[in-house]
DRENVO-647386 format. One line per field, with one value per residue: residue number from 1; residue in three letters; z, y, x of N, C-alpha, C in turn. Coordinates in pm, 1 decimal. Layout:
<rs>
k	[NUM|...]
r	[ALA|...]
n.z	[Z|...]
n.y	[Y|...]
n.x	[X|...]
ca.z	[Z|...]
ca.y	[Y|...]
ca.x	[X|...]
c.z	[Z|...]
c.y	[Y|...]
c.x	[X|...]
</rs>
This chain:
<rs>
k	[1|2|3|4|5|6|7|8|9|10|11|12|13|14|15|16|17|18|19|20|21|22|23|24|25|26|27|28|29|30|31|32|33|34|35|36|37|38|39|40|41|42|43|44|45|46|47|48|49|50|51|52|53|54|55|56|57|58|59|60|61|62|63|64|65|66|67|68|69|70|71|72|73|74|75|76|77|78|79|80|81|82|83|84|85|86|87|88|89|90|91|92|93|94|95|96|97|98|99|100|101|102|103|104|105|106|107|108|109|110|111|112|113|114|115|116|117|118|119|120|121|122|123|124|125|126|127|128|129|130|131|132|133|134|135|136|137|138|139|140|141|142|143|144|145|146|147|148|149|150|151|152|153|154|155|156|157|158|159|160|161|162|163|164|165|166|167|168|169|170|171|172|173|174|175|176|177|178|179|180|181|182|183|184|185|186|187|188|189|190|191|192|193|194|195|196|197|198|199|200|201|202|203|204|205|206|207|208]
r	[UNK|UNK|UNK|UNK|UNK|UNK|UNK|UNK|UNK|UNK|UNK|UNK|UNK|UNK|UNK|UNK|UNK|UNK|UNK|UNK|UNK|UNK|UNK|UNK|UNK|UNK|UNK|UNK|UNK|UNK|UNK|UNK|UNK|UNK|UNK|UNK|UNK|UNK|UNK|UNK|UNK|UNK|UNK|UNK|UNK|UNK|UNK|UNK|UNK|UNK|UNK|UNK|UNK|UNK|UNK|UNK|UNK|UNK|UNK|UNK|UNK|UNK|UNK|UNK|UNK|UNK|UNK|UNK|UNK|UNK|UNK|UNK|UNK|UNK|UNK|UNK|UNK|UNK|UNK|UNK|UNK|UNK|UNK|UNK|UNK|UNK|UNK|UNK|UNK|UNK|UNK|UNK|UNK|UNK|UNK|UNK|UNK|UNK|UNK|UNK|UNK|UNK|UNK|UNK|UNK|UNK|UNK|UNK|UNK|UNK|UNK|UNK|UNK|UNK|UNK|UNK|UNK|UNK|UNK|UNK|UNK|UNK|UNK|UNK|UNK|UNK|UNK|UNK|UNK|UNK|UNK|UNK|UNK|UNK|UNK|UNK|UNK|UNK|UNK|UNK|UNK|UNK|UNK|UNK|UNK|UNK|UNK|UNK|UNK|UNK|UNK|UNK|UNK|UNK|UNK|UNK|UNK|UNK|UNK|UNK|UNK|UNK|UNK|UNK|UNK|UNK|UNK|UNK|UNK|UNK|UNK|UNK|UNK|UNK|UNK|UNK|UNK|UNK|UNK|UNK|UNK|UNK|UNK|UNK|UNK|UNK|UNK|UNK|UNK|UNK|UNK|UNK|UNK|UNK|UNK|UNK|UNK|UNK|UNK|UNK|UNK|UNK|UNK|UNK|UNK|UNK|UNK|UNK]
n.z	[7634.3|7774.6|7936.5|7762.1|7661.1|7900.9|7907.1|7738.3|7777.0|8002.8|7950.5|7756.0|7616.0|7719.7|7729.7|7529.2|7687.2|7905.5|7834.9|7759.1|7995.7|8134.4|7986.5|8022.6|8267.8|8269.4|8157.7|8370.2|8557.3|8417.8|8370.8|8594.7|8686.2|8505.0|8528.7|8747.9|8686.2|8454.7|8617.8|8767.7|8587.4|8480.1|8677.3|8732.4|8498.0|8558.5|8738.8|8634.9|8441.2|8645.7|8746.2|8566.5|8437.4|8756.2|8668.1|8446.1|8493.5|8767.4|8573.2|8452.3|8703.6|8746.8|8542.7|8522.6|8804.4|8757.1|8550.5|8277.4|8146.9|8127.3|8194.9|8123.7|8293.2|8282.0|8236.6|8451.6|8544.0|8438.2|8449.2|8428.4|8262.7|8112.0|8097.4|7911.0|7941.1|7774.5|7757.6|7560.0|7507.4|7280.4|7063.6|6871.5|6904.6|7165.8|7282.2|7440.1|7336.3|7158.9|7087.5|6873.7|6549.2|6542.6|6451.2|6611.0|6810.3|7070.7|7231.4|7302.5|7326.6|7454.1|7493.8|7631.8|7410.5|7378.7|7651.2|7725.1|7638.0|7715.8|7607.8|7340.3|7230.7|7317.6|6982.9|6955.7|7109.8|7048.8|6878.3|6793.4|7052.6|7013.0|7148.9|7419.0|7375.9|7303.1|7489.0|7689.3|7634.3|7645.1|7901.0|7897.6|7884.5|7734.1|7480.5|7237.2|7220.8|7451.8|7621.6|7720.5|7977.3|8063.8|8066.3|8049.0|8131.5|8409.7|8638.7|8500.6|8256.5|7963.7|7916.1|8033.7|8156.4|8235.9|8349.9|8454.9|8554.8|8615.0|8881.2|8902.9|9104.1|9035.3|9186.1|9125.1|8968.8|9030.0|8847.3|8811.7|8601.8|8497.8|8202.2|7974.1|7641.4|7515.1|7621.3|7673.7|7802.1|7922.4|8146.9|8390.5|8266.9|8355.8|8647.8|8942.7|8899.3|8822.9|8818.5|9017.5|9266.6|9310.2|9343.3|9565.6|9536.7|9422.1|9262.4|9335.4|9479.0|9423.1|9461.3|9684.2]
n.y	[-4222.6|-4395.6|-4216.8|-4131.3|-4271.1|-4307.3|-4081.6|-4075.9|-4319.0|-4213.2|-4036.9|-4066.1|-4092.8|-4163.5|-4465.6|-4660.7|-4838.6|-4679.7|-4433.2|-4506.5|-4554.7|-4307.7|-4210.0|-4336.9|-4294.2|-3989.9|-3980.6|-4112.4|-3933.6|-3676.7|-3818.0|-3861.1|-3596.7|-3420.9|-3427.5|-3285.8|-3019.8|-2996.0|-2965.4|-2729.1|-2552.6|-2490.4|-2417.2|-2147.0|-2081.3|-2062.0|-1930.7|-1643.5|-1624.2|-1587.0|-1357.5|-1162.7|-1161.4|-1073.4|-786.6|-686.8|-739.9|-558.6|-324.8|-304.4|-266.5|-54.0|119.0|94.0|235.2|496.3|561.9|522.0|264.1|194.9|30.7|1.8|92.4|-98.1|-259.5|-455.9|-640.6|-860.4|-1170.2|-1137.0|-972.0|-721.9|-630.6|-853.3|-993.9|-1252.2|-1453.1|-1701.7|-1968.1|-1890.9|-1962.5|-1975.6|-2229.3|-2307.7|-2191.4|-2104.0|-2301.1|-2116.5|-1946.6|-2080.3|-2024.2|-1739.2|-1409.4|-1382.6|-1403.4|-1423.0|-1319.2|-1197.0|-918.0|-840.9|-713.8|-701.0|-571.5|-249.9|-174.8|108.8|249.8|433.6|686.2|572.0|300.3|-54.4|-276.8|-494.1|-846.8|-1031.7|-921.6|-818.4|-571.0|-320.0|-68.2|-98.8|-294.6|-98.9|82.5|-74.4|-107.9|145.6|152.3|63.4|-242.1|-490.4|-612.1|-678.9|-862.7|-1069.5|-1345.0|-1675.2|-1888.3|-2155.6|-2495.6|-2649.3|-2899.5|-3089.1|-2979.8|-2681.1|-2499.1|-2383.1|-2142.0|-1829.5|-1611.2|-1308.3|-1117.6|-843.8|-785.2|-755.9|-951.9|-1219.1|-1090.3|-858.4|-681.5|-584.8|-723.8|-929.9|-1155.6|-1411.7|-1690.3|-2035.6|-2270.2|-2515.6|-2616.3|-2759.5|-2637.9|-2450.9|-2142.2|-1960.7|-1733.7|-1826.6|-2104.2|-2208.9|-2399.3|-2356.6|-2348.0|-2396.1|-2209.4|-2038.2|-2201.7|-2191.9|-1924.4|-1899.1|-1783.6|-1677.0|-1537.5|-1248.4|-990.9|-656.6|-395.1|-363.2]
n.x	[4559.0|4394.7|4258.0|4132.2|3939.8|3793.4|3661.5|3465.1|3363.8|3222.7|3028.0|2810.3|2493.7|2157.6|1970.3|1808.1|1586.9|1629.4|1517.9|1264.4|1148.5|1129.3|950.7|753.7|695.0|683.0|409.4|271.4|257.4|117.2|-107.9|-237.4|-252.7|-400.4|-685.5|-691.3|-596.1|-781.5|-1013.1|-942.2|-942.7|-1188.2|-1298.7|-1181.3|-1316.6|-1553.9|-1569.3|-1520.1|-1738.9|-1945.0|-1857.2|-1890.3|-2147.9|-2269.6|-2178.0|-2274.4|-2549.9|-2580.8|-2495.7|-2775.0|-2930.1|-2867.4|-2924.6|-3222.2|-3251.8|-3182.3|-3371.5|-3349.9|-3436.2|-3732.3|-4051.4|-4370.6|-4710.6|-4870.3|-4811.8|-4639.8|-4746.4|-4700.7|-4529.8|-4212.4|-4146.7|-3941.9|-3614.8|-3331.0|-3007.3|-2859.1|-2595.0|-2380.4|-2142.0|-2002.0|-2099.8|-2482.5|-2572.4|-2490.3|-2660.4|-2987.1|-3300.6|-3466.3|-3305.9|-3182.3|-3205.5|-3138.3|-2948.0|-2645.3|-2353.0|-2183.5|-2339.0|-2746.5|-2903.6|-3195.9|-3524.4|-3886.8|-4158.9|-4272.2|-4091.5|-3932.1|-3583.5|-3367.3|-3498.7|-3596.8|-3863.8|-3885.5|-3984.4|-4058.2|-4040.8|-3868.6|-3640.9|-3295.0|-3253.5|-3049.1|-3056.3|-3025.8|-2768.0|-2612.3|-2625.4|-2538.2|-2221.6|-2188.4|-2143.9|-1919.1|-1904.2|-1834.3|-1968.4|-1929.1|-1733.3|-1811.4|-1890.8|-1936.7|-1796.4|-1787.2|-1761.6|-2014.3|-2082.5|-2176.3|-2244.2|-2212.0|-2281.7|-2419.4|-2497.2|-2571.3|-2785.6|-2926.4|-3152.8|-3354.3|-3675.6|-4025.0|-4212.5|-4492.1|-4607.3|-4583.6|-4362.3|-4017.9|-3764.0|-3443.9|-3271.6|-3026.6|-2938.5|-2896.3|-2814.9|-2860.1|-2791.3|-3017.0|-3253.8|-3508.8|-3477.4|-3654.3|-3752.8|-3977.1|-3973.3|-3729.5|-3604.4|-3421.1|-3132.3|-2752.6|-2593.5|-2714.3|-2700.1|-2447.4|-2423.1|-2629.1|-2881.1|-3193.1|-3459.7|-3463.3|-3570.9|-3604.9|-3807.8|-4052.1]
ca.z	[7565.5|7855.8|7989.7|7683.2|7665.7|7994.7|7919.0|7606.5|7805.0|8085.2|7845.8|7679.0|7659.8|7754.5|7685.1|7486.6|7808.1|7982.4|7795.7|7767.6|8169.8|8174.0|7908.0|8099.1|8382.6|8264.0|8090.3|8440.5|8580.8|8327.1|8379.6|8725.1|8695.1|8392.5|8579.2|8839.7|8630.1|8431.4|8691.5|8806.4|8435.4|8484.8|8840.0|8667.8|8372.2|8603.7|8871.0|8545.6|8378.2|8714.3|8745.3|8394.0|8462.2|8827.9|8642.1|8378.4|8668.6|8806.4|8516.1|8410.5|8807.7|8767.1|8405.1|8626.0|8912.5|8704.6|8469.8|8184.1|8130.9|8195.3|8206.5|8104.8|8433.4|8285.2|8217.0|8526.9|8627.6|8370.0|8496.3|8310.8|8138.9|8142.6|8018.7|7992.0|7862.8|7750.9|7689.9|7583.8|7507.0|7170.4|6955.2|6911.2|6926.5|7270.4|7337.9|7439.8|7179.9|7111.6|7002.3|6766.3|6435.2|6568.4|6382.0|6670.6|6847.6|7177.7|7323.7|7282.5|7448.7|7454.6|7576.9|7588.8|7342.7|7464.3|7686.3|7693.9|7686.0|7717.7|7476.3|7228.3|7290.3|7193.7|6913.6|6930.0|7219.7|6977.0|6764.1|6912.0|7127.5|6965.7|7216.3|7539.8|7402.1|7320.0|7659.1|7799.8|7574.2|7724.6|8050.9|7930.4|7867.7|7560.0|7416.5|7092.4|7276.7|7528.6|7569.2|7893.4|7970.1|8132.3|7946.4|7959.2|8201.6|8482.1|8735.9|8439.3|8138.8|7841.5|7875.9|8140.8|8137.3|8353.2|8368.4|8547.0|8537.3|8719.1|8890.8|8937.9|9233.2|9038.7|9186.7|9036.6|9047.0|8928.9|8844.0|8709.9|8604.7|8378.8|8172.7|7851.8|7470.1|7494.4|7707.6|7670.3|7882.7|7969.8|8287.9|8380.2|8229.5|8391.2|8719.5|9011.5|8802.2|8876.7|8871.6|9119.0|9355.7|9324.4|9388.4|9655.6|9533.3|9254.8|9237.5|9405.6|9476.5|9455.4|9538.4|9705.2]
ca.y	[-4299.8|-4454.6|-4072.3|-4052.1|-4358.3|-4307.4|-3958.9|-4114.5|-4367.5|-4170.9|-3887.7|-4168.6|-4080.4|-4240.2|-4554.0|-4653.7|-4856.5|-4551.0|-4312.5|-4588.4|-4542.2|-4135.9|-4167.4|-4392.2|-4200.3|-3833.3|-3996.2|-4167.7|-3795.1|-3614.0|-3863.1|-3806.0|-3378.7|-3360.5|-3427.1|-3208.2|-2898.9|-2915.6|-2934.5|-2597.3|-2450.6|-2515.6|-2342.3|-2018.5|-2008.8|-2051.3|-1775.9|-1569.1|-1587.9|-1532.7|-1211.6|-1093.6|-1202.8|-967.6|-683.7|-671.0|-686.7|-432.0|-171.8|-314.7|-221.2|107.5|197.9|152.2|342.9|629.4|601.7|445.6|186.2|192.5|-43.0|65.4|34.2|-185.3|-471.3|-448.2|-765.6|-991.1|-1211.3|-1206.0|-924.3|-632.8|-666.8|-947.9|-1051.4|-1389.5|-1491.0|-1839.2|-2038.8|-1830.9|-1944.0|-1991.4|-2356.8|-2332.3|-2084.1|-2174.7|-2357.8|-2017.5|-1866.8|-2131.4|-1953.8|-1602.7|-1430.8|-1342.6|-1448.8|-1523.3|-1204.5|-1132.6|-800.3|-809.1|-605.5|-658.4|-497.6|-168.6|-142.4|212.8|224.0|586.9|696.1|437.7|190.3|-175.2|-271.7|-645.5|-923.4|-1094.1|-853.4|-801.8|-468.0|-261.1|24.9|-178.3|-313.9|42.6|115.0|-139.9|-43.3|328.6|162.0|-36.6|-348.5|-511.6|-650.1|-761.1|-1010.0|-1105.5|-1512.0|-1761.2|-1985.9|-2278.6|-2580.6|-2703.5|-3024.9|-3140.8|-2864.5|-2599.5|-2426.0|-2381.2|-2031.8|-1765.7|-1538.9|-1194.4|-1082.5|-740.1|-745.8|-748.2|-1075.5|-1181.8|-986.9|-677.5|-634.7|-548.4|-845.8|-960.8|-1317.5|-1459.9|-1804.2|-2083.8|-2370.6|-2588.3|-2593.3|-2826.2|-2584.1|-2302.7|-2035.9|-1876.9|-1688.2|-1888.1|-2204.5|-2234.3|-2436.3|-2314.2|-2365.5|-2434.1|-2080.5|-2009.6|-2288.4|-2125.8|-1789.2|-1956.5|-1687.2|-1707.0|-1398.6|-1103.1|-878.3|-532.7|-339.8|-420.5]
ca.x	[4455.3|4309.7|4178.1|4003.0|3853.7|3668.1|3578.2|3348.1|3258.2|3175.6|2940.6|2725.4|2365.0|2074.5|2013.1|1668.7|1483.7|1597.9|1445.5|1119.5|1098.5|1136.4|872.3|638.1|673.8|586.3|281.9|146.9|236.5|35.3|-226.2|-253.2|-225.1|-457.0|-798.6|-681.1|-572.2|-925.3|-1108.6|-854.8|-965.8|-1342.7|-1328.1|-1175.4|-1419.6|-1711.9|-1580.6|-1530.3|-1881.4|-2012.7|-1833.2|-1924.4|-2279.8|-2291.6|-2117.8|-2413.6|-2653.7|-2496.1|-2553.0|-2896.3|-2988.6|-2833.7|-2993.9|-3365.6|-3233.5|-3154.9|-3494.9|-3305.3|-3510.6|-3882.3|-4103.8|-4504.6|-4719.2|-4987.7|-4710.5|-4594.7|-4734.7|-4666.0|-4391.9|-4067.5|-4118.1|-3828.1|-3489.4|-3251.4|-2868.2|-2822.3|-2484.6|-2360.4|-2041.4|-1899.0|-2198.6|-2591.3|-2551.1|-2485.9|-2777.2|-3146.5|-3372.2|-3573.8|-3184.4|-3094.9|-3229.8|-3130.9|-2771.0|-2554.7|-2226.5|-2212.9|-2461.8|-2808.0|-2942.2|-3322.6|-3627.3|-3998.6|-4231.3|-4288.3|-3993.2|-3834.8|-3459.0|-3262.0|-3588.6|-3648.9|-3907.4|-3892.0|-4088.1|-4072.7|-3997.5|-3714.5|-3564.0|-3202.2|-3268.6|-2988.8|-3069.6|-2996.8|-2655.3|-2543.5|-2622.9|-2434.6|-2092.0|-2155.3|-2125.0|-1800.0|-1950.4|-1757.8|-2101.7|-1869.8|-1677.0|-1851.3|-1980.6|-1919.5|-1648.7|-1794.3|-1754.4|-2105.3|-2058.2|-2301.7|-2203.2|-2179.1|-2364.0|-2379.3|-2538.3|-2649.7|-2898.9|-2939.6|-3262.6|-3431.3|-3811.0|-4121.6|-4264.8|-4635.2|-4701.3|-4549.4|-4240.1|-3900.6|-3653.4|-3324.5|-3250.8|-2915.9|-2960.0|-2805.6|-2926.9|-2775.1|-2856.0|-3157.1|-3357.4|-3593.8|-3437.1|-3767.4|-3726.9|-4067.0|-3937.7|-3615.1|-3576.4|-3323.6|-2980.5|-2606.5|-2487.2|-2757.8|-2681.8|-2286.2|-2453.2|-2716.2|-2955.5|-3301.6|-3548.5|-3418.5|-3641.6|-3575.9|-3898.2|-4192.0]
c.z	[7664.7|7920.9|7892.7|7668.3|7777.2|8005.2|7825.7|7697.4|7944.5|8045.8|7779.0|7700.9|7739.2|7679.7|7631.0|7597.0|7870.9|8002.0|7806.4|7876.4|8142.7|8124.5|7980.4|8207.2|8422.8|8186.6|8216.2|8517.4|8552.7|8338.1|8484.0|8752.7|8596.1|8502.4|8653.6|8774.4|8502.7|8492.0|8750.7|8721.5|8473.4|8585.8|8766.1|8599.4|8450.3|8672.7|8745.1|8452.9|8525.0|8785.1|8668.3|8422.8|8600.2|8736.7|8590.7|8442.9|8708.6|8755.6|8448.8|8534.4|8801.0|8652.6|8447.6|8680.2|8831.9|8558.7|8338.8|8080.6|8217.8|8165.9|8220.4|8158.9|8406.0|8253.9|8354.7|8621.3|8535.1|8408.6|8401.8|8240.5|8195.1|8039.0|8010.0|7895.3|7828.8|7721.9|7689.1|7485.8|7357.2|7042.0|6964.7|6901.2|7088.1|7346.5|7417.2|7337.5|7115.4|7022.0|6870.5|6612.9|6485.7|6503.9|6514.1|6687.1|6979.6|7308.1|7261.4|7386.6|7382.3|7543.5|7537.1|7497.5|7482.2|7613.2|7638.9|7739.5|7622.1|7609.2|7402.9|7293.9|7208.3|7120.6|6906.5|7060.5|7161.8|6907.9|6889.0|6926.5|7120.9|7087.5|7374.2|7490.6|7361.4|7464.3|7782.9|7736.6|7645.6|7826.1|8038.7|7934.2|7717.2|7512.0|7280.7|7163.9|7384.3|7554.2|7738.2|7817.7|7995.8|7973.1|7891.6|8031.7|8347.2|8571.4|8649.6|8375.2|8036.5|7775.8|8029.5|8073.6|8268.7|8312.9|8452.9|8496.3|8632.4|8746.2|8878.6|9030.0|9174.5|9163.7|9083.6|9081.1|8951.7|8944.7|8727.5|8718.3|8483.2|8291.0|8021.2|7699.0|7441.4|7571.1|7659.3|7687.5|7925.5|8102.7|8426.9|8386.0|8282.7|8534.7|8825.3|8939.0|8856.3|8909.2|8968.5|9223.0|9384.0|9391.7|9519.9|9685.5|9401.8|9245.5|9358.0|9349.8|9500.9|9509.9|9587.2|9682.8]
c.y	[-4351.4|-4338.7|-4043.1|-4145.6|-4352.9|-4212.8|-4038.7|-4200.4|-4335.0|-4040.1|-3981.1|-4135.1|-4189.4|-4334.6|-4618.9|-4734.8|-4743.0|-4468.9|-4371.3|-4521.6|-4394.5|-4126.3|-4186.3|-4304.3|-4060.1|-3904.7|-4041.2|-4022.0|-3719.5|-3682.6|-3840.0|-3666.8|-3374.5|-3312.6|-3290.1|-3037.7|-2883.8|-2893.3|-2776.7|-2497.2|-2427.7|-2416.6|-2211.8|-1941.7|-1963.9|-1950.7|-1631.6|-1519.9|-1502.3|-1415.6|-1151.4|-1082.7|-1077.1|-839.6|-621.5|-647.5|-587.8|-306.0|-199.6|-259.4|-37.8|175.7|193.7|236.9|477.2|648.3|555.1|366.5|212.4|113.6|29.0|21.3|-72.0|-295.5|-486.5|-594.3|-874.0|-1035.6|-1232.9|-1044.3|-759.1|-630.4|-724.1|-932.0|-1189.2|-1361.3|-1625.8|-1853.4|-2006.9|-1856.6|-2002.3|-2123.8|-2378.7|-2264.7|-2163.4|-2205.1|-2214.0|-1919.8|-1938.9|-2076.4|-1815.1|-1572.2|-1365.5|-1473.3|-1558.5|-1442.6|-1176.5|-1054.3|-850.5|-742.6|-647.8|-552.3|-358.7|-71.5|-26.0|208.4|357.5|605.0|693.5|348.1|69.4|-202.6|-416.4|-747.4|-1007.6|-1040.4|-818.6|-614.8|-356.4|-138.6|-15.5|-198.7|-190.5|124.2|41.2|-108.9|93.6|315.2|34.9|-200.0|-397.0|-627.3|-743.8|-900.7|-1079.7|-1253.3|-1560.4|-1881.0|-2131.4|-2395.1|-2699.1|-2862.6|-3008.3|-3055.5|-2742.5|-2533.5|-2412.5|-2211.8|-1969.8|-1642.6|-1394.6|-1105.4|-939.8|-746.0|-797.3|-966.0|-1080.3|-1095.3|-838.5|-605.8|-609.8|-642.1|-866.7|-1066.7|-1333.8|-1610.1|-1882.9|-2197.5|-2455.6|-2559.7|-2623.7|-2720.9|-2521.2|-2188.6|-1948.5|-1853.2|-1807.3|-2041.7|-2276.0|-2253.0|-2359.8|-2417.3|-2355.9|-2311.9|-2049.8|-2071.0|-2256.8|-2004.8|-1753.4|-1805.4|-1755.2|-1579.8|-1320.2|-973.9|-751.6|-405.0|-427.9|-420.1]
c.x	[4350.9|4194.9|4111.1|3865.0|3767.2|3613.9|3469.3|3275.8|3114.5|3028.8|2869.6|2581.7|2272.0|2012.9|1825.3|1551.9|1516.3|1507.4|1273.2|1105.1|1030.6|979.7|713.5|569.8|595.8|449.8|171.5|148.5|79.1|-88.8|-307.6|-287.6|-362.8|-576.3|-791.6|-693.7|-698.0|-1001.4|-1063.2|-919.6|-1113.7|-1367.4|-1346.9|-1258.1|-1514.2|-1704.8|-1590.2|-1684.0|-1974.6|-1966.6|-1914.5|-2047.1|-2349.2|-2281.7|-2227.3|-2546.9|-2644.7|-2556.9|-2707.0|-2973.1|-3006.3|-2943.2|-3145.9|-3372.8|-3265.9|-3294.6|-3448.4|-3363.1|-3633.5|-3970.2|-4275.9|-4566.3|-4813.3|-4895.2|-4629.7|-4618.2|-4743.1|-4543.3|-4341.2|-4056.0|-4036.0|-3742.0|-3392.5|-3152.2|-2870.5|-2676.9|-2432.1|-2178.9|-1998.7|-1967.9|-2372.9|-2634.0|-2619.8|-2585.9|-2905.2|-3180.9|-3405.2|-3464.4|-3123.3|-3059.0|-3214.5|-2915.4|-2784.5|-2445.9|-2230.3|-2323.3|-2540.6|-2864.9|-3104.1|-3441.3|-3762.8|-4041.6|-4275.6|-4205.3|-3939.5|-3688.9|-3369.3|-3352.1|-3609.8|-3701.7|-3880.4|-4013.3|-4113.1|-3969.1|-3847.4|-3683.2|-3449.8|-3210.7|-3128.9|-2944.6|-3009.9|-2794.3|-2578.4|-2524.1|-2490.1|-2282.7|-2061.6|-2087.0|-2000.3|-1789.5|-1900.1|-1872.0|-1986.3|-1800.4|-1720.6|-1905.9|-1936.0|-1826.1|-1678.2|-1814.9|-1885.6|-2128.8|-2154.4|-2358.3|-2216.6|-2300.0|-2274.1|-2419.4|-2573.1|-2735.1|-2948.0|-3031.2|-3305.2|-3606.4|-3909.4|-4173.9|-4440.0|-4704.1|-4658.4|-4457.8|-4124.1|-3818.3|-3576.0|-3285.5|-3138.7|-2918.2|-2881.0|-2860.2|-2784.9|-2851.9|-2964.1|-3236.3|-3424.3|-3520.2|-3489.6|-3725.3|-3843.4|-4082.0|-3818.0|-3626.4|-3495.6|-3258.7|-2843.7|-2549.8|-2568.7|-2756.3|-2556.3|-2339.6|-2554.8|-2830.5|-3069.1|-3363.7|-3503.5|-3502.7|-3606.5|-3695.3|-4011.3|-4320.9]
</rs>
């Protein structure tokens, strides 16, 4: 009798201030870790858009190289004008002002008027450029799902924007830049931006 009695009393759970403490405890934990492990999340998204963001670069450079895209020589010196990606945070909320009333997701492809792309020209500066994001799917670009991760905070965005087109002096340049919902997102209009202060790059010139 006595060997059983100290097995029970020896197997007794935990005792309700116990469990209070444990409780307290993982909560000043967790309080402590959280900050840390979003700021961990935030890092990821942002190294992630600004992959996604090169990659697109990438084949918008190439689709010039290879005659792809052409650009008609008398616009050649209007600044801005070419072909750009926008992509923002999973809807047109998070876009530039000029996207708010536009249907998409979280990608628009667009092209200057006049813009040739694999031979179709564009016919309009905001109509979404159909011809461009087929292009970029060819080249493996998942255009359907595509958007940015960052969450939009002081350091962040709420959108980027990857640009190829001529500057004032009539060069060829490529600018990846970032901005928030309230903005514009004019190539023109847009400041040096957070992903470009990460990327410690702005107009990249490609010819002279």
């Amino acid at each position: 009798m006595e060997r059983r009695e100290r097995f029970v009393a020896d197997s007794k759970g935990f005792s309700l201030v116990e469990l209070i403490i444990v409780i307290a405890i993982m909560a000043i934990l967790v309080g402590a870790l959280a900050p840390a492990l979003i700021k961990y999340i935030e890092k990821s998204n942002r190294s992630k858009d600004i992959n996604n963001a090169r990659t697109i670069e990438d084949v918008l450079l190439n689709a010039y190289a290879e005659g792809v895209i052409e650009i008609p020589a008398g616009a050649r010196k209007n600044s801005g004008y070419g072909v750009w990606v926008m992509m923002c945070n999973g809807s047109r909320d998070k876009a530039p002002t000029p996207y708010h009333g536009k249907s998409f997701s979280g990608v628009w492809c667009g092209a200057d008027k006049d813009v040739i792309i694999d031979g179709n020209k564009s016919q309009n500066d905001w109509n979404y450029c159909n011809e461009l994001a087929d292009y970029l799917k060819k080249e493996s670009i998942n255009i359907d799902t595509a958007r940015t991760y960052s969450k939009g905070d002081a350091d962040g965005w709420d959108w980027i924007i990857i640009q190829v087109c001529y500057d004032s002096n009539g060069r060829l340049c490529s600018r990846i830049y970032s901005g928030y919902s309230n903005q514009d997102g004019g190539i023109n209009k847009t400041p040096e931006s957070n992903i470009e202060r990460m990327l410690n790059r702005k107009w990249i010139p490609l010819s002279q």
